[in-house]
N, C-alpha and C positions, 0 to 999 in steps of 0.2 A: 235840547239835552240829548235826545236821540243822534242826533249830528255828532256830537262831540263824542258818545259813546264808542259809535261806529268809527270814527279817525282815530282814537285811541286804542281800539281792539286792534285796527289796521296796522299802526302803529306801534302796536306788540308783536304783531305776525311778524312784520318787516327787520324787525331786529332781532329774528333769529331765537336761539336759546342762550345768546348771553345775557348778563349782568345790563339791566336799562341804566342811561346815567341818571347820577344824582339829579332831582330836580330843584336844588338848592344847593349845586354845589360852587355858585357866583353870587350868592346871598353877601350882604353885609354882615347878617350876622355870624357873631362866632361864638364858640362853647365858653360858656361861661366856666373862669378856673376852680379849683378846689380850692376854698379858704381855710386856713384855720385861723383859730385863737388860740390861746393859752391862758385861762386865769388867773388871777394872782394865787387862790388858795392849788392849783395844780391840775385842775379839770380842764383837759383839752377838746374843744369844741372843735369840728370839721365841717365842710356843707359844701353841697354840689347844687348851684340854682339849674333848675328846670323853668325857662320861661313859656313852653307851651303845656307843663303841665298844669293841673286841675289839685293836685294834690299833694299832699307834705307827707314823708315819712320821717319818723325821728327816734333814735336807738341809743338808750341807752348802754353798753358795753362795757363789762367788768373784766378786766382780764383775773378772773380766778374762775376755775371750775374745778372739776372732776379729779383733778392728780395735783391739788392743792390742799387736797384735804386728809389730817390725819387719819388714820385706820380706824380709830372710835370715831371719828365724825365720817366718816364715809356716807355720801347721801346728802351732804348740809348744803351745797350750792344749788342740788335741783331741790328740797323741801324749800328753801329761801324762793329760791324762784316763784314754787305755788304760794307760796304764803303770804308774798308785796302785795298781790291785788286782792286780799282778803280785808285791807281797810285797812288806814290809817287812824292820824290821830285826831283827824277833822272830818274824812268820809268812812262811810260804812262801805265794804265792797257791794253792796246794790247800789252806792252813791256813785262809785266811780264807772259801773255797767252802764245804771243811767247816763252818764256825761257821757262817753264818748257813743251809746247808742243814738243819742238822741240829735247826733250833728251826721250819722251813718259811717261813723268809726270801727277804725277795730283795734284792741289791744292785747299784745298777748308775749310769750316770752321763752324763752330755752335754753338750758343747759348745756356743755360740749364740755372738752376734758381739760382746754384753755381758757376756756372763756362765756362770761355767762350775762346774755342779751335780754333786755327790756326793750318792746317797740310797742311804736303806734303810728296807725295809717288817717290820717285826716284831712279834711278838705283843706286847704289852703288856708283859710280864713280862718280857719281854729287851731293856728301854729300856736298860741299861748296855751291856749285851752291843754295840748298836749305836752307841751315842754313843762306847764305850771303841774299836769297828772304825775310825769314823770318823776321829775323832782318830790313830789310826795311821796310817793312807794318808795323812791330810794335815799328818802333821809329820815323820814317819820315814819315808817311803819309799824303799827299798832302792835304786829307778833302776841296777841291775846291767846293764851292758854287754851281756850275752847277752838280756836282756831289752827292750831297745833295740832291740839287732839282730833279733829274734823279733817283737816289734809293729810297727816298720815294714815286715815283710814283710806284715801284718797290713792296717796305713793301705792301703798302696799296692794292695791289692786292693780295700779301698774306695773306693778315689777309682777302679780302674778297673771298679769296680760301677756306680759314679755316669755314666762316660761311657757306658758301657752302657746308661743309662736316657736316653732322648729327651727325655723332660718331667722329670728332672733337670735335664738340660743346659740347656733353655730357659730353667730357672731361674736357674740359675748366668749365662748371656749375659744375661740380666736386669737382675741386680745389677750387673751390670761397665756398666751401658749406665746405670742409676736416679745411681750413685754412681763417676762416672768417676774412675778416677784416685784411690781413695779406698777404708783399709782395709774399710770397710762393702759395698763390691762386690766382695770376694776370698771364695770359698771357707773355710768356718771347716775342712773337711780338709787344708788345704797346697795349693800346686803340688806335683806330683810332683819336679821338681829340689829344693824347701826338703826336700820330707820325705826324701828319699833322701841328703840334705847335712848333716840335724841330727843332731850328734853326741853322746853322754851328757852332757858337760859341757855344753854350746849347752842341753839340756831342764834340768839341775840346777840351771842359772846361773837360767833361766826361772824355775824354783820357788822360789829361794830369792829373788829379789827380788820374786812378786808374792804369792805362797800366805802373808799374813801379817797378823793380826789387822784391822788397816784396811781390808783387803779384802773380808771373810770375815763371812758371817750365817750361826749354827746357826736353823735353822727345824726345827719341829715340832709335829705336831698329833693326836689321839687320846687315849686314855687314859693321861692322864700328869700328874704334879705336877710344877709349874714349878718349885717350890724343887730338887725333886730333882735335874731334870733341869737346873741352872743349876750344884751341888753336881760330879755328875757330869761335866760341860763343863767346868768351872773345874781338873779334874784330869787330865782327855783330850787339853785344848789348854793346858797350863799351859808347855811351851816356847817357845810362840811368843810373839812380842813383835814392835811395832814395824811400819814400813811403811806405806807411802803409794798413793795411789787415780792409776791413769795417767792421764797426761794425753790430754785428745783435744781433738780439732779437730772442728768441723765440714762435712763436705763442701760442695763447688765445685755452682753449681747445674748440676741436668740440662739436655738439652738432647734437642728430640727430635730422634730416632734412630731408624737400624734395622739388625737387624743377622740373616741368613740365616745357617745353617750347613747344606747339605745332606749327608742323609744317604738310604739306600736303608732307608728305614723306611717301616710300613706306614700311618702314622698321621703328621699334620701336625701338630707341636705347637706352639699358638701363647701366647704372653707378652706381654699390654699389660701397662704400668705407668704412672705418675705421681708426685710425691712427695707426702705426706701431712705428717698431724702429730707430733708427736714425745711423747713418752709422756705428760708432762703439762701438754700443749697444750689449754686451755682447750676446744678444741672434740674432745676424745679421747671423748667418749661419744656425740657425733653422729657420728663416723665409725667407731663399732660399729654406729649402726642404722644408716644411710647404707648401710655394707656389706652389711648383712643385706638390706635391701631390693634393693641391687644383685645380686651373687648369693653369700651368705649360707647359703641353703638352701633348700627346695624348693619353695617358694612366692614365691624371690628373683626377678626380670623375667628375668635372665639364664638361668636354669633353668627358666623356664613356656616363653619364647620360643625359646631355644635346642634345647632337647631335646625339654619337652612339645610345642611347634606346632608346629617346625620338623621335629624330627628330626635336626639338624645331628651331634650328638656325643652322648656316652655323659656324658664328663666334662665338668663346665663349671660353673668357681667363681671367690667372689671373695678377697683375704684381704688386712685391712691388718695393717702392720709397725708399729710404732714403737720410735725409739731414745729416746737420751738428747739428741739434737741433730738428730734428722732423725725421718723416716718414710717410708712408701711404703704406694701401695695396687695390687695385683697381679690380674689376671683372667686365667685361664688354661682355653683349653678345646683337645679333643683332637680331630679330626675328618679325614676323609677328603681327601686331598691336594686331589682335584680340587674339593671344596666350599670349601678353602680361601679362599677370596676372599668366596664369599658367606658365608662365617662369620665373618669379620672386616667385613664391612658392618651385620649384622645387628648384632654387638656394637657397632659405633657409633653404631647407632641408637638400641639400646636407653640409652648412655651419653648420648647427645642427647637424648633427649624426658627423662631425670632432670635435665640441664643447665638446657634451658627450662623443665620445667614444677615441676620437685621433685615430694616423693611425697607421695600419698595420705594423707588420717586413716586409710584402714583399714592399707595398708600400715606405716603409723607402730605404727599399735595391734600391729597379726604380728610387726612386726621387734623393737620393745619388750618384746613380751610372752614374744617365743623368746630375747633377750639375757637378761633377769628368771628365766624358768624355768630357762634351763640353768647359769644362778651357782645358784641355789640347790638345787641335783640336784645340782651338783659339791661342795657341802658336805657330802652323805652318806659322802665318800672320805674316808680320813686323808690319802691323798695328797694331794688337791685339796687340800685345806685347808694342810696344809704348802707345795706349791707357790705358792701364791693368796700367803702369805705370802714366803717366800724371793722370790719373785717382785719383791712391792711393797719391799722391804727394800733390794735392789740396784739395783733399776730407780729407786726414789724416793725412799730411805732414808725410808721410814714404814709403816708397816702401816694399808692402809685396812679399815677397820670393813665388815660388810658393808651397815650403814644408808648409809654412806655411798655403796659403789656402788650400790645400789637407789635412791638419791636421784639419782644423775647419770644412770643412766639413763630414768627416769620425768620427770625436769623436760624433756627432750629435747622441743622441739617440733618442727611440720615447717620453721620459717620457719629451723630452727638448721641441719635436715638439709640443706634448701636451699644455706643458704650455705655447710657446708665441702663440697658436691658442685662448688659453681661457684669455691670455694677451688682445689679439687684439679684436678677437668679443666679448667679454662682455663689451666691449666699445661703444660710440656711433657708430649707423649705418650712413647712410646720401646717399639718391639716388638720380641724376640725369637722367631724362629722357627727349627725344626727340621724337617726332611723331605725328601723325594725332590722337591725345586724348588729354581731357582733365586729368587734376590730379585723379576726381573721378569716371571716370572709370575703374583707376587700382588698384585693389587688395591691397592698400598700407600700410604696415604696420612701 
């Protein structure tokens, strides 16, 4: 063993700082494709085999969330959410903790403003076990009154968790200010009046008209046989039938804005935004490297300039959105009240010189090459991989290949990153801030 260690370290030395080659890149084996099904009643099954993994992830994916919901129901896709694994109409929710504890599972679930996810992570061997959980919370769920009443007590500490949090809230004044007037800038928690106003029937009526095969992709990736796992679905979700996709509108344009909230906090948290592209907006892979170059991660302008030279802030990133009919691209850093002013100058500087000059070949080559590495490190997961999927199913209705996103983002030139930067910021700006000031103390442009 010692032998083998020592020619192998040598054999790291000797090839330098490049990339070592694949040591399976003349294997027989090859990736196994993405399958789908289509059920007769409309539930689309998806699945990625993993034949060295150990484990199954499996998702189920609603396309309604958060800007599906009337204004009196506001809040109903995340209470829905806590309320499936609170027991059915055969387990108690201790019944369903017990099963998937007791094989060393986990299940669990989340809300977003498209779309609203059921998963669970299990060994391979308990694919039924999980696909048979699934399908119970989402066809049979008990929604018991006492149950109701016990998880809105539940919500309403998280939503007074979230006012609690300063760079929460800046986010939240954010969205209300990107998409005025418009489900897309509401809270996917509720207002505290809807969650405290929604009654069992207000949540059941919710489920029974959206949780229904139209809506609904099983995603799944790991060590698994499609047929089985199609076999299996087809007997889990066999009540359901029927149902149609909500409608939506697209938001009023922004407009800039600003909007103060003080608070006696230690820390000034500030929120630019802008709108971007919308999921499958031709220029969506130049506004992954665009971001990444922006501030992305630690080599992004906003993060050398901000934190490495300046020293301004601890926190300081960038993140874009995309919907089905909109986008946004979001820059948020955390910094000391009184530098407040010179940290939002500095951020626009640094947004100005990307505006005039666009980026760099090497910057293109970092932000490319960190988009490229981290899809393909997220493949190692079963999650990733079921997500990656459930994802593109709702958000696009197709499952992209993963040549295909290595292709969008590789063809990416800078003259593309250019123009969805001078797309995006020569649009409205719009800032949210939070902190111990008022509006005209800050530098506000």
């Amino acid at each position: 063993m010692a032998v083998v260690a020592a020619a192998s370290v040598a054999a790291v030395a000797a090839a330098g700082s490049g990339p070592l080659p694949d040591p399976l890149a003349h294997s027989e084996t090859k990736p196994a494709p993405i399958e789908q099904t289509d059920l007769p009643n409309g539930l689309r099954i998806v699945s990625e085999t993993m034949p060295e993994a150990r484990s199954v992830t499996l998702g189920a994916w609603v396309r309604v969330g958060g800007r599906d919901e009337p204004d009196d129901l506001s809040g109903a896709s995340h209470f829905l959410e806590h309320l499936l694994f609170k027991g059915t109409e055969e387990r108690s929710a201790r019944e369903i903790a017990e099963a998937v504890d007791a094989v060393g599972g986990e299940m669990n679930a989340f809300t977003a403003r498209e779309h609203t996810a059921y998963y669970a992570r299990l060994p391979y061997q308990q694919l039924g076990l999980g696909v048979g959980l699934l399908g119970e919370v989402l066809t049979a769920p008990a929604l018991r009154p006492s149950d109701v009443d016990a998880e809105r007590q539940v919500i309403v500490e998280e939503i007074l968790m979230n006012l609690d949090s300063p760079e929460d809230r800046a986010h939240t004044l954010l969205a209300r200010l990107l998409f005025p007037g418009h489900p897309l800038g509401r809270d996917v928690l509720g207002e505290m009046a809807t969650v405290e106003a929604l009654g069992r029937d207000d949540i059941d009526g919710f489920f029974r008209r959206w949780y229904r095969p139209a809506t609904m992709v099983l995603a799944a990736a790991g060590r698994l046989d499609h047929a089985e796992l199609v076999a299996v679905a087809s007997n889990a979700f066999a009540s359901l039938e029927g149902g149609a996709l909500p409608e939506r509108h697209a938001p009023p344009p922004a407009e800039a804005s600003v909007v103060v909230e003080e608070d006696d906090t230690e820390q000034a948290h500030l929120c630019l935004g802008w709108r971007g592209p919308e999921v499958e907006d031709a220029d969506r892979w130049a506004m992954a490297v665009a971001n990444q170059v922006l501030g992305g991660g630690m080599a992004s302008r906003l993060f050398q300039e901000v934190r490495e030279e300046r020293g301004l802030a601890y926190a300081v990133y960038s993140h874009p959105s995309a919907y089905s009919d909109s986008g946004c691209l979001t820059v948020y850093c955390g910094t000391a009240p009184k530098r407040a002013p010179e940290t939002l100058r500095v951020i626009d500087a640094v947004v100005e010189d990307l505006l005039a000059d666009g980026v760099t070949d090497g910057e293109l080559t970092v932000a490319s090459g960190y988009l490229e590495g981290s899809l393909l490190l997220s493949l190692e997961d079963s999650g990733g991989r079921m997500g990656r999927l459930g994802r593109d199913l709702v958000q696009r209705g197709r499952a992209l290949s993963l040549e295909e996103q290595l292709d969008g983002i590789r063809a990416v030139t800078a003259a593309d990153v250019h123009r969805v930067l001078r797309r995006v910021f020569e649009g409205p700006r719009v800032l949210a801030a939070v902190g111990p000031f008022h509006a005209d103390e800050l530098d506000l442009r």
